[in-house]
C-alpha positions as CSV (number, residue, x, y, z in Angstrom):
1,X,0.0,0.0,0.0
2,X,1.2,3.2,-0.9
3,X,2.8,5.3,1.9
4,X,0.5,7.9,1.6
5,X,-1.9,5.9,4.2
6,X,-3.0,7.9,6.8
7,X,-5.4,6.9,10.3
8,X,-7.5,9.5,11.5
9,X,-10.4,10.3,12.7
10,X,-13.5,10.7,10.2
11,X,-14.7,14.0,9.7
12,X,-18.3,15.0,10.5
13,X,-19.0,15.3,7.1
14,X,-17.5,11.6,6.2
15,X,-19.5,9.7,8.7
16,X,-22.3,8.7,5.4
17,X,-19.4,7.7,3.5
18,X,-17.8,5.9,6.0
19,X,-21.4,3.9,6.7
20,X,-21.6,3.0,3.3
21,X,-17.9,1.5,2.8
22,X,-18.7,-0.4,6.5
23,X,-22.3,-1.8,5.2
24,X,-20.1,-2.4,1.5
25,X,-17.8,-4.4,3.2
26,X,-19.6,-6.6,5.0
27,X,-22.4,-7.4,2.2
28,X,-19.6,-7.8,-0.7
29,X,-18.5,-10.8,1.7
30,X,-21.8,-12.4,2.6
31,X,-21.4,-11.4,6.4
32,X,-24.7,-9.6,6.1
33,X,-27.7,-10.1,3.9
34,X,-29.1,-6.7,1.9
35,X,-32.2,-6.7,4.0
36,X,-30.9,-7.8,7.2
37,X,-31.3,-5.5,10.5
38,X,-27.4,-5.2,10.9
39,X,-27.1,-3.5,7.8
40,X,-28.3,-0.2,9.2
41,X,-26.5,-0.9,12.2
42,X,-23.3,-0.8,9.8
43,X,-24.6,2.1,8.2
44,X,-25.3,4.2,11.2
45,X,-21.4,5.5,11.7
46,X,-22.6,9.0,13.1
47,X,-23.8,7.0,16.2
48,X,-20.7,5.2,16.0
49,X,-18.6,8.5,15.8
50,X,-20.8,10.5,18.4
51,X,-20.6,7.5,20.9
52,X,-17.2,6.1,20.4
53,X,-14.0,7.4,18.0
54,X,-14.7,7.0,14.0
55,X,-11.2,6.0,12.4
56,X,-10.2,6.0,9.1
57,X,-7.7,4.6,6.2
58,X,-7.1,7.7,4.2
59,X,-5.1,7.0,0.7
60,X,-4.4,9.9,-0.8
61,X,-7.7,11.8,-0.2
62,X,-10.0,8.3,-0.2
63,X,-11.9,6.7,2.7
64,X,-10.6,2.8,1.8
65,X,-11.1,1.6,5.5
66,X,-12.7,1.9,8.8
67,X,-12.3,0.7,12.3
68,X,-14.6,2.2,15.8
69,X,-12.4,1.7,18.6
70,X,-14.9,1.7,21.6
71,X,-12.7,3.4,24.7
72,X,-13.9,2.8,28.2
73,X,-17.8,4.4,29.1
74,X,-18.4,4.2,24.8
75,X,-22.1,2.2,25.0
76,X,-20.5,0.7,21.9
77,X,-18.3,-1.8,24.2
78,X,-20.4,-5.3,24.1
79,X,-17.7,-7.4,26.1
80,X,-14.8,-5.2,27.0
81,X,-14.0,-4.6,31.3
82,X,-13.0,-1.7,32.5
83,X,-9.4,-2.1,32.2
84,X,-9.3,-3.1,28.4
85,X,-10.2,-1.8,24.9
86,X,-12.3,-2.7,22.5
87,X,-13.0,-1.8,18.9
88,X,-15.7,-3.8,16.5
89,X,-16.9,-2.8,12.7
90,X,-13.8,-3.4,11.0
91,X,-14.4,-3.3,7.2
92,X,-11.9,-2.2,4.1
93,X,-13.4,-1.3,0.9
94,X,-13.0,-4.5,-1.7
95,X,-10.3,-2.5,-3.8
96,X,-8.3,-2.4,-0.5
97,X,-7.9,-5.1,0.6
98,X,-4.9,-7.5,1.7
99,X,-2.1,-4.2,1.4
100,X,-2.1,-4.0,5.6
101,X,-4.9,-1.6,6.0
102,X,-6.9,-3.6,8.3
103,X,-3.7,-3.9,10.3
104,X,-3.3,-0.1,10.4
105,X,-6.4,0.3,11.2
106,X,-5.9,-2.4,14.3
107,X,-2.5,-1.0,15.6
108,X,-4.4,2.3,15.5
109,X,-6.9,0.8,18.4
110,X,-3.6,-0.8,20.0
111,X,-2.3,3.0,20.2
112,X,-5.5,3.6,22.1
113,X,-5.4,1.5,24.5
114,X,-2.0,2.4,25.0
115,X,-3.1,5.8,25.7
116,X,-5.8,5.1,28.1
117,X,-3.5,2.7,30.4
118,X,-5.1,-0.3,28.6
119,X,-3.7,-3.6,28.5
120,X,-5.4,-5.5,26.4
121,X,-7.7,-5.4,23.1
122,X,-10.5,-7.2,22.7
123,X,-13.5,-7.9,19.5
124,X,-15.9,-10.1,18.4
125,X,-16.2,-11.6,15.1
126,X,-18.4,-13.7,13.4
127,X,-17.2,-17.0,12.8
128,X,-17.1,-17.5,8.8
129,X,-14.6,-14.2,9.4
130,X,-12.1,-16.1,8.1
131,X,-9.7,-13.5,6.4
132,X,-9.7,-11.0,9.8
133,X,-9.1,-14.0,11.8
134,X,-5.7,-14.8,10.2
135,X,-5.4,-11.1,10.6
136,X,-6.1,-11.1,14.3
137,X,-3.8,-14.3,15.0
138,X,-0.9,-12.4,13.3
139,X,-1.4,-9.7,15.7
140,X,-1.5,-11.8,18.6
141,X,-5.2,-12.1,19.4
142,X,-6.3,-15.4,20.5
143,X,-10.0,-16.8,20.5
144,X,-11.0,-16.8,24.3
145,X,-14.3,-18.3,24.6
146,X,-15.8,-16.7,27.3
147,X,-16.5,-13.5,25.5
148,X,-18.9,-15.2,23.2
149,X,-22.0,-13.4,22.7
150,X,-25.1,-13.6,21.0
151,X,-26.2,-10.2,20.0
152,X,-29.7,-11.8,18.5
153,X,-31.2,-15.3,18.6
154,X,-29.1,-17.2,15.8
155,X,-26.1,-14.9,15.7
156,X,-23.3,-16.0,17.7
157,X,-20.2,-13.7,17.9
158,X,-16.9,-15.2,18.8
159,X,-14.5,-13.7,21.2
160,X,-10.7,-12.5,20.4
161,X,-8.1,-10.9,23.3
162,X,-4.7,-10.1,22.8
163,X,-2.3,-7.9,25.5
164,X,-1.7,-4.7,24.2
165,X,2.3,-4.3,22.8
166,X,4.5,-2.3,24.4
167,X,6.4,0.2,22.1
């Protein structure tokens, strides 16, 4: 990927954009269906951005990838304590993908919890994820079970930890 990547935070006036690349993401894969409930969940980043911090994978001038990292008293959190981080709604436009900016976008939630005094990192996935799982194991996330949630009947989430790197 070109070195012109750059994390930030989404703009105000991104955060439609930045729901349509999420919702994109996860449809183009078959993680969602068109008319499912989640899909305006996805879509819905000014909640996301309001309630938790919106970041972005800027290549030079275009939104290709988005991560919400969910910092302690964010109602986003599902399974994170106190003491750890948490980010969910990964998703890097089609066109995007496999150049490291779902990493960047990970070690940017890593930074975070640095920042805050967290120690670890924690996310839930759904299991036919099988592309950000590899990604997650590379960064040292492991599955740990007892984060496992069901968010709605049918839909089970798996649970992924990893200690936050020191620099």
């Amino acid at each position: 990927m070109s070195a012109d990547l750059v994390i930030r935070l989404a703009l105000a006036n991104e955060a439609e954009l930045v729901g349509r690349i999420t919702a994109d993401a996860y449809l183009h894969e078959g993680y969602v269906q068109p008319d499912g409930p989640y899909v305006a969940v996805l879509q819905d980043a000014i909640s996301r951005a309001e309630r938790a911090e919106l970041w972005v994978a800027d290549l030079d001038g275009a939104i290709v990838g988005t991560v919400t990292f969910c910092p302690p008293g964010s109602p986003f959190r599902q399974t994170a304590t106190a003491a750890e981080g948490e980010f969910r709604a990964l998703a890097v436009s089609a066109g995007a993908r496999g150049h490291g900016v779902g990493r960047r976008l990970v070690e940017q939630c890593f930074e975070r919890c640095r920042l805050f005094g967290l120690r670890q990192l924690v996310l839930l996935s759904q299991e036919q994820m099988a592309p950000a799982h590899r990604l997650y194991a590379a960064m040292g996330f492991v599955r740990d079970s007892a984060l496992d949630w069901s968010p709605a009947p049918g839909v089970c989430l798996q649970g992924f930890r990893a200690d936050v790197p020191s620099i």
